[in-house]
C-alpha positions as CSV (number, residue, x, y, z in Angstrom):
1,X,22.8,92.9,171.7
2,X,25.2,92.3,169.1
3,X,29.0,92.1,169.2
4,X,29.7,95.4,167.6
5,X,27.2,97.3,170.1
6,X,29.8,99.5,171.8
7,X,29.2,99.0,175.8
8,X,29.8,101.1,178.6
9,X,29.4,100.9,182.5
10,X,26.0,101.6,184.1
11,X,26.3,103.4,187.1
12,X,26.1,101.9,190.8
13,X,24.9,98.4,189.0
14,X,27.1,95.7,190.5
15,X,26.4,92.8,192.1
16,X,27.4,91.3,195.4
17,X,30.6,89.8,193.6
18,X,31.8,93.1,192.2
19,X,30.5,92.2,188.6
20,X,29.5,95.3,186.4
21,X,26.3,95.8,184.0
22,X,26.8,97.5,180.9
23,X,24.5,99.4,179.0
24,X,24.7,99.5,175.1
25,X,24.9,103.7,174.2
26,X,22.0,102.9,171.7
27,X,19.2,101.5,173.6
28,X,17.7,101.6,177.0
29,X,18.6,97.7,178.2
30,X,20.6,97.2,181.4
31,X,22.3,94.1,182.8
32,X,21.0,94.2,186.5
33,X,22.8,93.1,189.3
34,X,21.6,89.9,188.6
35,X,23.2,89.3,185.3
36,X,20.1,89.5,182.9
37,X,19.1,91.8,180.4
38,X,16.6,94.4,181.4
39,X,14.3,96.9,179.1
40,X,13.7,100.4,180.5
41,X,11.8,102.2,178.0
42,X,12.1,106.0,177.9
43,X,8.5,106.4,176.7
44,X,6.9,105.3,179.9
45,X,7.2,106.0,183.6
46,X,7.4,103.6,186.6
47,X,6.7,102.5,189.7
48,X,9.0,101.2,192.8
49,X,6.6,98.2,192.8
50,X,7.7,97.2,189.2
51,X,4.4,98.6,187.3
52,X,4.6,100.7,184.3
53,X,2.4,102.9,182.8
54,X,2.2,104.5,179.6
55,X,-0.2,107.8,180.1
56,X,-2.9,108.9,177.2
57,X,-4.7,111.6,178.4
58,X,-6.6,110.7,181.2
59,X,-6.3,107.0,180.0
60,X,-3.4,104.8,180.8
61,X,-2.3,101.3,180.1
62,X,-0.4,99.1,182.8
63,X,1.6,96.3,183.0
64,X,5.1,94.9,185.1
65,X,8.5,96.1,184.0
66,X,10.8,93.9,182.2
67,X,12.8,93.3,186.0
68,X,9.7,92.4,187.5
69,X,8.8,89.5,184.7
70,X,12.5,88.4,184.9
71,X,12.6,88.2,188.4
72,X,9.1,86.6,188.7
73,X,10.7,84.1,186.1
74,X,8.0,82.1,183.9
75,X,4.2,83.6,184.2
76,X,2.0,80.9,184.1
77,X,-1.2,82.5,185.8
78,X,-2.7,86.1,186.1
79,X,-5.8,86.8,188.5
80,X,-6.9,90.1,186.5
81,X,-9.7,92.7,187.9
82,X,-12.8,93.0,186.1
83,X,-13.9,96.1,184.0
84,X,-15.9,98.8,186.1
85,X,-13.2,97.8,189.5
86,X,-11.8,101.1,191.1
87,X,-8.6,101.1,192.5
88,X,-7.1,104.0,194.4
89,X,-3.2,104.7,193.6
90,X,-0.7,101.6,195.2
91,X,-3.6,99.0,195.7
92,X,-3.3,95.3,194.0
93,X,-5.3,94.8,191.4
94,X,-4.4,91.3,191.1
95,X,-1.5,88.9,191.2
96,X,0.7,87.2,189.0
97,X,1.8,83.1,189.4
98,X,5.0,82.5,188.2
99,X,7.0,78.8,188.6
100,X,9.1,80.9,191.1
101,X,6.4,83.3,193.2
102,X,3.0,84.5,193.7
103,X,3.1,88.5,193.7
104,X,0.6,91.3,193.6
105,X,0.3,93.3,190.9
106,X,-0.6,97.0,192.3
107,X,-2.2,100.4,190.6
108,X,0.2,103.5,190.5
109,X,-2.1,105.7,190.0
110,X,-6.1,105.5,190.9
111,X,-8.9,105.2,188.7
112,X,-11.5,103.2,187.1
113,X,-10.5,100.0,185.1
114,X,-11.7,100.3,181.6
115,X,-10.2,97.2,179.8
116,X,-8.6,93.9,181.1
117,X,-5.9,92.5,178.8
118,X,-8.3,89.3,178.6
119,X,-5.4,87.4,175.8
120,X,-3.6,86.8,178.8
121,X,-5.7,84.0,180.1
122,X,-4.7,81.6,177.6
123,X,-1.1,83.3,177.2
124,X,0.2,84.7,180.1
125,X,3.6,83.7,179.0
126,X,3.4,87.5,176.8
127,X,4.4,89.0,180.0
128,X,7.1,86.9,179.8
129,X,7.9,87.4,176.0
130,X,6.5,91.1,175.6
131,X,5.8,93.1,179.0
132,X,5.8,96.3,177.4
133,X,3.8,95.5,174.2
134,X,1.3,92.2,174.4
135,X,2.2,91.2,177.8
136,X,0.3,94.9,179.6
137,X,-2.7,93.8,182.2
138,X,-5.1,96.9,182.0
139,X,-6.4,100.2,181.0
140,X,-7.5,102.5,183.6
141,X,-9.1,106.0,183.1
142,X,-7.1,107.8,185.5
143,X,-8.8,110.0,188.8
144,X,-5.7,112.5,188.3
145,X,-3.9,112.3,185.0
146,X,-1.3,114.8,186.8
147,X,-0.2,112.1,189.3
148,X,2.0,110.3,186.5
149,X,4.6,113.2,186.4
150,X,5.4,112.0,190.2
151,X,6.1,108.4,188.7
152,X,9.8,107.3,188.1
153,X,11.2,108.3,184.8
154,X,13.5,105.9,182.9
155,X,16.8,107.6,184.3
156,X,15.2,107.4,187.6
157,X,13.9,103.7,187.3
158,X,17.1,102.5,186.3
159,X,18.9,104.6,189.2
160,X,16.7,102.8,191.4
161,X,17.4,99.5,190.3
162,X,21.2,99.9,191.0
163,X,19.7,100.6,194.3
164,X,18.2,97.2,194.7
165,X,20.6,94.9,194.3
């Protein structure tokens, strides 16, 4: 963010020692509770377990929100599904080793996994550098397309972090 971005408050995000996030009024990044930077894109929708997904018809692609890489801290491990593995809707697909954690990674919506994001074996530090872009984990073909308009929008995913803290 550079110094002339004009910054404002972000709703309900302070921490336990009364410190504000701001929110720059051109883009979608927060400073959580916790004092780092945080990407909400507007073009996807979310999970309270920290998963994205970015819908295509009755595809979808799906990786961990910018919060949940931060918070893991540095990714050095990814146990991924394999293709053909069905998943119904908030079951782990596989976990994710960070220097800090070992957490689940979980589906938000069921279906049939149709590609693994196989680049993160030998570089799993992209969900680090790039959770929204390089850093996704897999493609599913969606059971019920319809079941991502129940998902958290931006607004609401960011309303829920200030929640959280």
């Amino acid at each position: 963010m550079s110094a002339r971005t004009p910054l404002r408050r972000s709703k309900k995000l302070a921490d336990n020692r009364g410190e504000f996030a701001f929110r720059a009024h051109d883009d979608k990044s927060v400073v959580a509770p916790n004092n780092f930077m945080t990407n909400i894109p507007e073009n996807l929708r979310y999970s309270k377990d920290h998963e994205w997904i970015l819908a295509d018809g009755e595809n979808a692609t799906i990786g961990i929100t910018d919060y949940a890489q931060h918070s893991l801290g540095d990714v050095v491990y990814i146990d991924m599904p394999r293709v053909g593995d069905k998943f119904g809707a908030h079951e782990a697909f596989g976990s994710v080793e960070s220097v800090k954690a070992v957490s689940e990674v979980f589906t938000p919506i069921a279906g049939e996994i149709t590609e693994v994001n196989n680049g993160l074996n030998d570089t799993p530090e992209k969900v680090n550098s790039d959770p929204y872009g390089d850093g996704w984990f897999i493609k599913i073909k969606m059971e019920n397309p319809n079941g991502v308009d129940a998902m958290l929008s931006s607004e609401e995913y960011d309303e829920y972090l200030s929640t959280i803290g």
